[in-house]
C-alpha positions as CSV (number, residue, x, y, z in Angstrom):
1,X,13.5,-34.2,40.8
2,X,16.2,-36.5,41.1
3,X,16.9,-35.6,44.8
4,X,12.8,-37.2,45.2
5,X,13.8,-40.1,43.4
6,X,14.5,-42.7,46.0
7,X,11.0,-42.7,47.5
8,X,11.0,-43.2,51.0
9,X,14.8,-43.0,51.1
10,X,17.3,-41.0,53.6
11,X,18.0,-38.9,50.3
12,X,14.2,-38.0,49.6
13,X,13.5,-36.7,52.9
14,X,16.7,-34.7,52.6
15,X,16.0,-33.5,49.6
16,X,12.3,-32.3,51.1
17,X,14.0,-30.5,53.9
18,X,16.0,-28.6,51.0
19,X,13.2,-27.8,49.5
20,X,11.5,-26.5,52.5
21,X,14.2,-24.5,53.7
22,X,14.9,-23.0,50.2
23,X,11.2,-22.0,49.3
24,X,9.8,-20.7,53.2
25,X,13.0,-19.7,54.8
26,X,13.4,-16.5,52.5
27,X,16.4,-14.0,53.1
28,X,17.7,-12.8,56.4
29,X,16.2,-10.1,57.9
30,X,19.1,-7.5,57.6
31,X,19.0,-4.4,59.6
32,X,22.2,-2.8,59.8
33,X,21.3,0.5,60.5
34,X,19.4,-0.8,64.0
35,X,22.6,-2.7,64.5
36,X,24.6,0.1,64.6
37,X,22.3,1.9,66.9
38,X,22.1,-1.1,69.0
39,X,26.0,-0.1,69.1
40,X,26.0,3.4,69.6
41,X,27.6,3.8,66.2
42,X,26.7,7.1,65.6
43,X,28.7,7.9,62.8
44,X,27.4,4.2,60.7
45,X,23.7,5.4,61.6
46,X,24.6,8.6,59.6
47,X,26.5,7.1,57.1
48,X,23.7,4.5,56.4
49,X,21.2,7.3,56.1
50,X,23.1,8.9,53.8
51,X,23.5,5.5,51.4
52,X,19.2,5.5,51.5
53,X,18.7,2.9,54.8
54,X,15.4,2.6,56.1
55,X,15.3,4.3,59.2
56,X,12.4,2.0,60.7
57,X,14.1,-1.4,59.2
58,X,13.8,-3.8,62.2
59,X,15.8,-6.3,63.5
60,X,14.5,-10.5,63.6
61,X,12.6,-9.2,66.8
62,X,11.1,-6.3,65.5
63,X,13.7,-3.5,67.6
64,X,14.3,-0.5,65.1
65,X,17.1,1.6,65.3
66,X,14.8,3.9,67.4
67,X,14.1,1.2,70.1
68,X,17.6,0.7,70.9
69,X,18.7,4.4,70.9
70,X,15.6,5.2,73.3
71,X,16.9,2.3,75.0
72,X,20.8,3.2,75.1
73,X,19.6,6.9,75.8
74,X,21.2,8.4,73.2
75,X,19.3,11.6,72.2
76,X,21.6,12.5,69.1
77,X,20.6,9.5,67.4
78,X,16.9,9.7,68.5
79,X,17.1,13.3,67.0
80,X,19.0,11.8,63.4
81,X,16.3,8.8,63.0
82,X,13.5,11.4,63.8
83,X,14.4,13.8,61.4
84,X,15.0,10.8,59.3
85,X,11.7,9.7,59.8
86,X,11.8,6.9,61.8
87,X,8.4,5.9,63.4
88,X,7.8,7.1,67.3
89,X,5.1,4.5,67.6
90,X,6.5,1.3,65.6
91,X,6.7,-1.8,67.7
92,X,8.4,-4.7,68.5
93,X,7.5,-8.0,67.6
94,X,7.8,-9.8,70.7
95,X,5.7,-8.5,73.2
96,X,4.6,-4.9,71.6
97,X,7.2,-2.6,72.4
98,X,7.5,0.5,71.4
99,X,10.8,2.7,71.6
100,X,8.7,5.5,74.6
101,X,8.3,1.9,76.0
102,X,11.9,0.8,76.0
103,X,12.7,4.2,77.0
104,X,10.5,3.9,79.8
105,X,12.0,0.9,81.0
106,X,14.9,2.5,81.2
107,X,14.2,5.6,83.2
108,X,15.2,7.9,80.2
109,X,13.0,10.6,80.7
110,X,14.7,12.7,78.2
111,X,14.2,10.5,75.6
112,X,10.6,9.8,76.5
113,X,10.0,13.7,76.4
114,X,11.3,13.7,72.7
115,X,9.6,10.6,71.8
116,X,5.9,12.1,73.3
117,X,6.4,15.4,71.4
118,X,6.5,13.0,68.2
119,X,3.8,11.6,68.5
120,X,4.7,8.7,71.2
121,X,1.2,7.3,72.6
122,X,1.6,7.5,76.6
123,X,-0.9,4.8,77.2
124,X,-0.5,2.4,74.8
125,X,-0.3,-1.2,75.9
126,X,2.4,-3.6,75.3
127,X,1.2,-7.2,74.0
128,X,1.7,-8.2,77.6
129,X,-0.7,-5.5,78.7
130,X,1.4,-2.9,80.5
131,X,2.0,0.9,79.8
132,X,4.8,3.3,79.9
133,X,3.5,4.4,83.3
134,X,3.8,1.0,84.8
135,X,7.2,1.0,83.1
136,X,8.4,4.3,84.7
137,X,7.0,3.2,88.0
138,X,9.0,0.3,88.0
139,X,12.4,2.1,87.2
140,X,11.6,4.7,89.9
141,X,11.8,7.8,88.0
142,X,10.0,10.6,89.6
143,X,10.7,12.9,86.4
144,X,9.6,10.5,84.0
145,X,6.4,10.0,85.5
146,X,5.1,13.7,85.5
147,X,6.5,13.5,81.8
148,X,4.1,11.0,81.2
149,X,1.9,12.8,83.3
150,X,2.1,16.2,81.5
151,X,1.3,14.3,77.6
152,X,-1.8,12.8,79.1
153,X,-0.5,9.3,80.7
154,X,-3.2,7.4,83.2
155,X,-1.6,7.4,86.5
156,X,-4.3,4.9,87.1
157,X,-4.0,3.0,84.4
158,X,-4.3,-0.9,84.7
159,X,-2.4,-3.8,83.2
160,X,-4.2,-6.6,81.4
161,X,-2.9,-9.1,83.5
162,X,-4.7,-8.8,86.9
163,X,-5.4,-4.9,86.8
164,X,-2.7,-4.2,88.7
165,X,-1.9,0.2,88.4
166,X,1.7,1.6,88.2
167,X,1.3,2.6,92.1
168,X,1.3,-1.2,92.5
169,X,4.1,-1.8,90.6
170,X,6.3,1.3,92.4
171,X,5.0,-0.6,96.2
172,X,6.2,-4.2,95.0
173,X,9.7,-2.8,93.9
174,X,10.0,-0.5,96.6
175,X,10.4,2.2,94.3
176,X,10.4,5.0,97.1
177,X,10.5,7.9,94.2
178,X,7.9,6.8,92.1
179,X,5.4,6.2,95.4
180,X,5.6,9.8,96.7
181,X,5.5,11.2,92.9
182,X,2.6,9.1,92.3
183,X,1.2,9.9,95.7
184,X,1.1,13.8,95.1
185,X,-0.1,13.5,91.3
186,X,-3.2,11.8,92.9
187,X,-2.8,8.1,92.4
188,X,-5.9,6.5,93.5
189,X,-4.4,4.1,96.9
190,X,-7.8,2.4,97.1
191,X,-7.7,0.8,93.6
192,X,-7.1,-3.3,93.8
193,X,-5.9,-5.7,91.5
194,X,-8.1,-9.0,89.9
195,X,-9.6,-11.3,91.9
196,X,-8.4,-15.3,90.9
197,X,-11.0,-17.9,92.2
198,X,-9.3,-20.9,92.3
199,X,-12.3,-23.1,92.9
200,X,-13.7,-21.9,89.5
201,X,-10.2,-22.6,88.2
202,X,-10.1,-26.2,89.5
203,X,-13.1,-26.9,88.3
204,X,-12.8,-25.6,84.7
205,X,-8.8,-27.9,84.4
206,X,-11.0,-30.8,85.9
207,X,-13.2,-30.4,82.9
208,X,-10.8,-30.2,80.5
209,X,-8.6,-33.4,82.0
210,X,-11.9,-35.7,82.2
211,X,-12.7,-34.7,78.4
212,X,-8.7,-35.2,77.2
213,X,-9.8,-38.9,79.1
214,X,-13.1,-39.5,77.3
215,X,-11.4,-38.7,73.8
216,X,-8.8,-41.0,74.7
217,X,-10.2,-44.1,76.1
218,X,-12.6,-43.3,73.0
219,X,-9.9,-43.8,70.2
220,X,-8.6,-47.0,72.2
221,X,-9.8,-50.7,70.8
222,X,-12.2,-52.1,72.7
223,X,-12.0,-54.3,74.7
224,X,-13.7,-57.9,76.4
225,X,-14.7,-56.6,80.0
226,X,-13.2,-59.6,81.2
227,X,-10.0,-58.6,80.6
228,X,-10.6,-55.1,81.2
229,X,-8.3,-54.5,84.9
230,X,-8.0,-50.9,86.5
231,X,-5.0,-49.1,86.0
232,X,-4.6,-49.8,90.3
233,X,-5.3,-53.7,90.3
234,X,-9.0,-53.1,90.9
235,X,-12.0,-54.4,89.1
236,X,-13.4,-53.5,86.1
237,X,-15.0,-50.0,85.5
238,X,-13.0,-48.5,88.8
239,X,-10.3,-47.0,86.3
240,X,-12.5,-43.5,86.6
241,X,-11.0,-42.9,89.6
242,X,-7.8,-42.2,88.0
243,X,-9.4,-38.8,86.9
244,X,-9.8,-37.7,90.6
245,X,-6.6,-39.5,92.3
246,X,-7.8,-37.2,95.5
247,X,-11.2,-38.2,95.5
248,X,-11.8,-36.8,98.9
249,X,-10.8,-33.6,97.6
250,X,-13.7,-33.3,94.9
251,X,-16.0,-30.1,94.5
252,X,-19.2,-32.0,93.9
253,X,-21.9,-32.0,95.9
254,X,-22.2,-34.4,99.1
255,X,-24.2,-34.4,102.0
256,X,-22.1,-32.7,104.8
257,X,-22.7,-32.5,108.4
258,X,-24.0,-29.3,109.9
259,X,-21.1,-27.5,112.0
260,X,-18.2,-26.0,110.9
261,X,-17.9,-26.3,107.1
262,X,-15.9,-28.9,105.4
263,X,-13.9,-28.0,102.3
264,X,-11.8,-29.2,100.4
265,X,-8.4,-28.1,99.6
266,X,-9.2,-25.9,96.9
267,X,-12.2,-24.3,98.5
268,X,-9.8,-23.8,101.8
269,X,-7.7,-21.3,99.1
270,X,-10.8,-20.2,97.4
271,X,-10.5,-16.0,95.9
272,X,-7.4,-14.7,96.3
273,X,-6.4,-11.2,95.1
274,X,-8.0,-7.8,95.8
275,X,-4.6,-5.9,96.7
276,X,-4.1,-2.3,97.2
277,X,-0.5,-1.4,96.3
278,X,-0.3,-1.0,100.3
279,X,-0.6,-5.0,100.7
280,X,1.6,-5.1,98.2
281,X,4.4,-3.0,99.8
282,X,3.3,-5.3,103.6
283,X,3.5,-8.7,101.2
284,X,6.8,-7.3,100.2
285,X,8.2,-6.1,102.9
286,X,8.8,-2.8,102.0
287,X,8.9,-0.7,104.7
288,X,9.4,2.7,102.8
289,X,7.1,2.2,100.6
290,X,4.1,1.7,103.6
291,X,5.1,4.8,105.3
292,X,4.6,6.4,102.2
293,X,1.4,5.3,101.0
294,X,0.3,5.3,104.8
295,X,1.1,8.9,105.7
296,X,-0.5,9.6,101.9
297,X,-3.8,8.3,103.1
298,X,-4.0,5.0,102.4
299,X,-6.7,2.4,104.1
300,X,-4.5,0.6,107.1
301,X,-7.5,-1.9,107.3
302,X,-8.6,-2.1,103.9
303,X,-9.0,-6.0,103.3
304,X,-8.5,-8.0,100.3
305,X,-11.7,-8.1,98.0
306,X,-10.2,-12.3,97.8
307,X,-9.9,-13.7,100.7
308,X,-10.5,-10.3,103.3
309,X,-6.9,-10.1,104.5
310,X,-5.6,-7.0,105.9
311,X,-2.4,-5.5,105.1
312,X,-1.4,-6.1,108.8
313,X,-2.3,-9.6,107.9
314,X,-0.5,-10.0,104.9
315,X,2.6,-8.6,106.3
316,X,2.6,-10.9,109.3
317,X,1.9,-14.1,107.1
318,X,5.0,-13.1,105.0
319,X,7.5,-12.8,107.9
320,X,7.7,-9.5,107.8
321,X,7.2,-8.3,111.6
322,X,9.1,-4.8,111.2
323,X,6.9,-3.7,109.0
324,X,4.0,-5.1,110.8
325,X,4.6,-3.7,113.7
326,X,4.7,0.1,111.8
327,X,1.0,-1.2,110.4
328,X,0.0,-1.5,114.0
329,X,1.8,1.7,115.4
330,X,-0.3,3.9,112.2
331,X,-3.8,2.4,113.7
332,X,-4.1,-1.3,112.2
333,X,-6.4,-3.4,113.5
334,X,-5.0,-7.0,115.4
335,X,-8.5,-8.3,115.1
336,X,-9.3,-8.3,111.5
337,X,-9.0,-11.7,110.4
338,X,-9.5,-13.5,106.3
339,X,-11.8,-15.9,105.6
340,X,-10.4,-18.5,107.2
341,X,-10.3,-16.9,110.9
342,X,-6.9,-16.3,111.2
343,X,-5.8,-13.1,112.8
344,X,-2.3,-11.5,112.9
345,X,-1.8,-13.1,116.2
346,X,-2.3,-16.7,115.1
347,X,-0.6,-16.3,111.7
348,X,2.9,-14.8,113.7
349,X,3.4,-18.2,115.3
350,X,2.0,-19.7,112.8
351,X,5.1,-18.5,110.2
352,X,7.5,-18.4,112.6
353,X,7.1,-22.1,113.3
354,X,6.2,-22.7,109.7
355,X,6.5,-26.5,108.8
356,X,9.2,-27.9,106.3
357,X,7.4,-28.1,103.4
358,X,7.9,-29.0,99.9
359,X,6.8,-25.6,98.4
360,X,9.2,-23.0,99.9
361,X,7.7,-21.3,103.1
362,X,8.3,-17.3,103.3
363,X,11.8,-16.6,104.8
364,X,12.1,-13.0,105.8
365,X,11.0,-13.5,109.8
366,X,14.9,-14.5,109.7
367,X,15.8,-11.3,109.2
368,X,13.6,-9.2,111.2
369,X,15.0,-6.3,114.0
370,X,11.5,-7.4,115.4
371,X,11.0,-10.9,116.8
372,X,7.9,-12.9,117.0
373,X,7.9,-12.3,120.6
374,X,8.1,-8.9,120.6
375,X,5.3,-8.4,118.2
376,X,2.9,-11.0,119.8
377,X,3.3,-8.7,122.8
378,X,2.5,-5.5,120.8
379,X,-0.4,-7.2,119.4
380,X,-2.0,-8.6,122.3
381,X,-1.5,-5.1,124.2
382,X,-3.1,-3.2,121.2
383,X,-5.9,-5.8,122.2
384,X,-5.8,-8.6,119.7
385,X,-7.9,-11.4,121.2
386,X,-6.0,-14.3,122.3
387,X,-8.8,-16.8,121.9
388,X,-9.6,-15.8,118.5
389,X,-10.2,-19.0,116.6
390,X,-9.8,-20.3,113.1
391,X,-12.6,-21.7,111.0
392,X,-11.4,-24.0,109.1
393,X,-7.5,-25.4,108.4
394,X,-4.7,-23.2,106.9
395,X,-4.1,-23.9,103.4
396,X,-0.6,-22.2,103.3
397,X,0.1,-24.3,107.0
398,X,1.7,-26.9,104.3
399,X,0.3,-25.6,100.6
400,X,-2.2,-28.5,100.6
401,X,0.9,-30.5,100.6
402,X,1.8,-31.3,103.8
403,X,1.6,-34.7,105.8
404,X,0.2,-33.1,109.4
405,X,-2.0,-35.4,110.4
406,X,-4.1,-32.5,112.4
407,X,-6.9,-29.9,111.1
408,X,-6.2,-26.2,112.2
409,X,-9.9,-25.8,112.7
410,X,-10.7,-24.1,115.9
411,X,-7.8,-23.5,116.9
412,X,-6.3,-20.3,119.0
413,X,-3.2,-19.1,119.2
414,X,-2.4,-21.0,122.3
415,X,-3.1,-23.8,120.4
416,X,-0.5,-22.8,117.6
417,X,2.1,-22.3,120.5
418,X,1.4,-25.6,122.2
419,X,1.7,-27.6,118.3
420,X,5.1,-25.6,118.1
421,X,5.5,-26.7,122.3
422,X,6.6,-23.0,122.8
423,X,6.1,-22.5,126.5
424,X,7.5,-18.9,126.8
425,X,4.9,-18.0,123.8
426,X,2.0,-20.3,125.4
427,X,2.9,-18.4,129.0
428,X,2.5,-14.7,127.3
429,X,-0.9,-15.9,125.7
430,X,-1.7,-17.0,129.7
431,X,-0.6,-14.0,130.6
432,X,-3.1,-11.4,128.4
433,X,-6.0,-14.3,129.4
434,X,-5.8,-17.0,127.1
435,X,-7.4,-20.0,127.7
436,X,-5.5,-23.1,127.5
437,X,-8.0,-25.5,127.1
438,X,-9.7,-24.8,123.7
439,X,-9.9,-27.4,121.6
440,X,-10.3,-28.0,117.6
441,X,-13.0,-29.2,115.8
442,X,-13.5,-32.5,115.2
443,X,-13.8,-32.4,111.2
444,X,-15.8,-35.3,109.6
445,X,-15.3,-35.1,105.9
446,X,-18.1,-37.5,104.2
447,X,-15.7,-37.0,100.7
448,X,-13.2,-38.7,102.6
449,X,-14.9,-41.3,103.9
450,X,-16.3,-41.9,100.3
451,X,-12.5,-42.3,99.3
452,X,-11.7,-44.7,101.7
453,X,-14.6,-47.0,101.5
454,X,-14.0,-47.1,97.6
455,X,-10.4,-48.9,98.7
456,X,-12.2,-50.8,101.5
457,X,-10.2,-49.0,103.8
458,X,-13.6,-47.7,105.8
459,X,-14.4,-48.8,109.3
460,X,-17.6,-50.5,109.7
461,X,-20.2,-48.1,111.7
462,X,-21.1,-51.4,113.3
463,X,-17.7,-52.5,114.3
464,X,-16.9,-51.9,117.6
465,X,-14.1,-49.1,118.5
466,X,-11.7,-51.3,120.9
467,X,-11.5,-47.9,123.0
468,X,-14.5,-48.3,124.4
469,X,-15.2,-44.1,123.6
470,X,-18.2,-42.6,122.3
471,X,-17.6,-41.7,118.6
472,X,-16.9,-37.7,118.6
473,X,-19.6,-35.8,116.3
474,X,-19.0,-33.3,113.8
475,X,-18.0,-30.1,114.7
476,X,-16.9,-31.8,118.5
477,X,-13.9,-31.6,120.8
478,X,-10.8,-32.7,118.5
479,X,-7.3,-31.8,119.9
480,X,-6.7,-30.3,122.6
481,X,-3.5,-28.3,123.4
482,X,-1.8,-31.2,125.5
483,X,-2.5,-33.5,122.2
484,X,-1.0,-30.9,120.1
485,X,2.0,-30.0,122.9
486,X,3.2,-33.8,123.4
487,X,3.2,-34.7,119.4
488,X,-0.6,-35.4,118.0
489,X,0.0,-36.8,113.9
490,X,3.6,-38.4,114.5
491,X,1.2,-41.8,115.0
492,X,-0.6,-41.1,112.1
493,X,1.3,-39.3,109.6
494,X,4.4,-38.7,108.5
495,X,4.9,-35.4,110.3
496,X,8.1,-36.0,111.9
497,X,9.8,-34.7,108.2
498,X,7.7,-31.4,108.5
499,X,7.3,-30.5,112.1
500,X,9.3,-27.3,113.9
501,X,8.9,-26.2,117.0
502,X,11.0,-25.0,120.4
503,X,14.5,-27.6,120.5
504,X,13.8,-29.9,123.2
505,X,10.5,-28.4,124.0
506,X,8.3,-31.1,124.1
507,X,9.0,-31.9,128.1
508,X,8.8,-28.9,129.1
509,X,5.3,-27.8,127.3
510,X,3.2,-30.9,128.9
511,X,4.9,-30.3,132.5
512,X,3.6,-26.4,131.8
513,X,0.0,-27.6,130.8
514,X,-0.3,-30.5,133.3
515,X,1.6,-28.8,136.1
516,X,1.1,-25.2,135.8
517,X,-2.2,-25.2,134.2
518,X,-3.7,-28.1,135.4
519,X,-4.5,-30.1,132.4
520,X,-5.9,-33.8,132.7
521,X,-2.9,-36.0,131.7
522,X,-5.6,-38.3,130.2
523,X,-7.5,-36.3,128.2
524,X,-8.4,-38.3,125.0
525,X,-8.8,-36.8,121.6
526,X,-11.4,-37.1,118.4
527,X,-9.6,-40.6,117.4
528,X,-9.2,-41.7,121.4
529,X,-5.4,-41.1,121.7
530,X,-4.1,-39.4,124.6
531,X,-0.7,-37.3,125.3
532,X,0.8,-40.7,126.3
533,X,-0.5,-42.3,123.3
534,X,1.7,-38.7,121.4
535,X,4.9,-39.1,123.0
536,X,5.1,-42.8,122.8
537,X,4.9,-42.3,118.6
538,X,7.7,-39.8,118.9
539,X,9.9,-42.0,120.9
540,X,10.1,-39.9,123.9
């Protein structure tokens, strides 16, 4: 061909383009009569029917004529295509819709009666794995649901995604209708969604980068070792550690003290999932939604099958007092805690004095009838224990993220109050019996001494600590409240950017502990700083 004659040429590759174009790209995918339904054009549906149109021909995206009538609601053209022929059960092709589906999505529960007495499967699956059901859920149609209902829909059926039933999907949207109709047909309230462990996640992307790393340092030219240089300025063969920037943070096996557990960031997160469509509505906020599924005999202290959270928990964590204040009003216990030993107590200061963080923290304790006060109080006098302490830090304190230069690990509420140097909070918790001289856990991570000793940035066991203090073991006396009161990681971190607490209240919480409470001014903690030490790295 003469337009391939210039080999290699701007008019050759043109001409292969053409060519391309011409032979794959085929004629346009013409669908007037969907076009007009898409428009409501009754009177071109008919008048295309009439000329011999296809009533199923489908649109580029696979929507017929019957998919956007269903859609639009318009029964008399749903009636036309039917009669016409169209197909109830014909489906889109992005994501497997079919036109009971869009109806479905719509609330049209007209249409959807039509489209089931066709033939219209109630429980078929879009290619993104939900039903009709969880479709009429969603737009909160109580009629549409027993429509579904009546032609042999699951009301318990559960989307490929993560399980989750329409119930679930009626709690998250706060679809008030849908609850109580799904409630009296006999939705199961117990059901949960998927479990997600993210350690077996981490591990399996760490696979796959450290094999993407072999193939590619395989297809590069070798080269002489001496001239080899890590990718940080280190010698040759260190370059590996490139695969695990956060070495400290790995999965694989060490040696680790005995005490509380160490874990890394990921194993801190570990399963999450397991909700009910109740910890859904107290995630959410939803305030109808809980009464509803409450008074309809749902669990109030069913815990997550992920990470054993309550929904009390959840709703606290969230910011979403009002509602967790109705939890503990219907019979919700204050001491249920997760996996990581916090309790509704700790996690209300704990969000209301949430750090500045890099991944949004949860907003809605702004805009609560309910403060934080209030429901520490109701808490505490429905019993919650005010020494109830943590195991282990608080992966969502900062999102693994955060610069705090402090480990949450054994600490009590009091504790929380005196890092956020809330006196009127840390004088309630003295008031229901706290004790205000709980410390943290010393937490000796071997993977992060491994880490620093690969940068030589590891103290020598035999170098002597210019403190004069006994090392503190595993698993021993780490902060204590004054530490944590006067300013403990603005020495040693970068804190400062992230930290919240009372205006001005870092005065007035040490004069409460050492005055009021009696604390020793010089208490030292795990790294031989005391309060003085604190306030001298904030300036104060």
């Amino acid at each position: 061909m003469a337009l391939l004659g210039n080999k290699g040429g701007p008019t050759s590759l043109l001409g292969i383009i053409l060519v391309f174009f011409v032979v794959f790209a085929g004629a346009p995918n013409e669908a007037p009569i969907a076009d007009a339904a898409q428009n409501n054009d009754i009177s071109a549906v008919r008048e295309l029917l009439r000329q011999g149109a296809d009533p199923n021909a489908a649109q580029t995206d696979g929507l017929t004529a019957l998919h956007w009538s269903a859609l639009n609601n318009d029964m008399e053209i749903v009636d036309i295509l039917l009669f016409a022929g169209a197909n109830p059960s014909s489906t889109s092709r992005l994501g497997g819709y079919t036109p009971l589906h869009m109806a479905s999505r719509a609330g049209h529960s007209d249409i959807a009666g039509k489209l089931l007495e066709a033939g219209a499967d109630p429980n078929r699956f879009t290619s993104t794995g939900v039903t009709s059901m969880h479709f009429a859920a969603e737009s909160n149609s109580s009629e549409l649901i027993q429509v579904l209902v009546a032609a042999g829909g699951d009301i318990n059926s559960l989307d490929a995604y993560s399980s989750r039933t329409p119930l679930m999907f009626a709690s998250t949207r706060n679809a008030v209708a849908a609850v109580e109709t799904l409630i009296d047909l006999d939705a199961d309230l117990g059901l949960a969604n998927d479990i997600k462990d993210y350690e077996e996640i981490s591990k399996k992307a760490t696979e796959t980068r450290n094999r993407r790393s072999r193939i590619r340092e395989a297809a590069k030219d070798p080269q002489p070792e001496e001239d080899q240089e890590d990718s940080r300025g280190g010698p040759p063969g260190s370059g590996n550690r490139s695969s695990n920037p956060a070495g400290y943070l790995s999965t694989e096996k060490v040696e680790t003290p005995k005490g509380p557990k160490v874990l890394s960031s990921i194993q801190q997160i570990g399963k999450q999932g397991g909700f009910t469509a109740l910890h859904y509505a107290a995630r959410d906020g939803n305030i109808e939604s809980a009464r509803l599924l409450v008074a309809g005999g749902a669990d109030v202290n069913q815990t997550t099958a992920g990470d054993q959270s309550s929904p009390l928990l959840v709703a606290v964590i969230n910011g979403n007092y009002d509602l967790a204040k109705e939890l503990l009003e219907a019979g919700a216990d204050p001491n249920i805690v997760s996996d990581d030993g916090a309790g509704p107590l700790f996690a209300t200061l704990n969000i209301e004095w949430s750090l500045r963080t890099w991944y949004p923290q949860p907003q809605a304790f702004r805009q609560q009838k309910t403060d934080y006060m209030e429901l520490m109080e109701d808490l505490l006098l429905a019993g919650a224990d005010p020494d109830q302490r943590v195991s282990t830090h608080i992966w969502y304190a900062a999102y693994n993220a955060g610069r705090m230069g402090v480990d949450f690990a054994g600490a009590t509420p009091f504790w929380r109050a005196s890092y956020a140097h809330d006196v009127e909070a840390m004088k309630l918790l003295v008031k229901h019996g706290a004790d205000p001289n709980i410390w943290t856990y010393n937490i000796i991570d071997p993977r992060r001494r491994m880490f620093l000793a690969q940068f030589g940035n590891n103290q020598s066991e035999d170098e002597e600590d210019p403190s004069g203090l006994p090392p503190v073991e595993h698993g021993g006396l780490g902060i204590h409240p004054l530490h944590a009161a006067t300013g403990v990681g603005f020495g040693s971190s970068r804190v400062a950017q992230q930290h919240r607490g009372v205006p001005d209240g870092w005065l007035p919480a040490a004069k409460y502990l050492i005055e009021e409470l009696g604390v020793d001014p010089n208490l030292r903690d795990k790294d031989g700083y005391s309060a003085l030490h604190h306030s001298a790295a904030r300036g104060d």
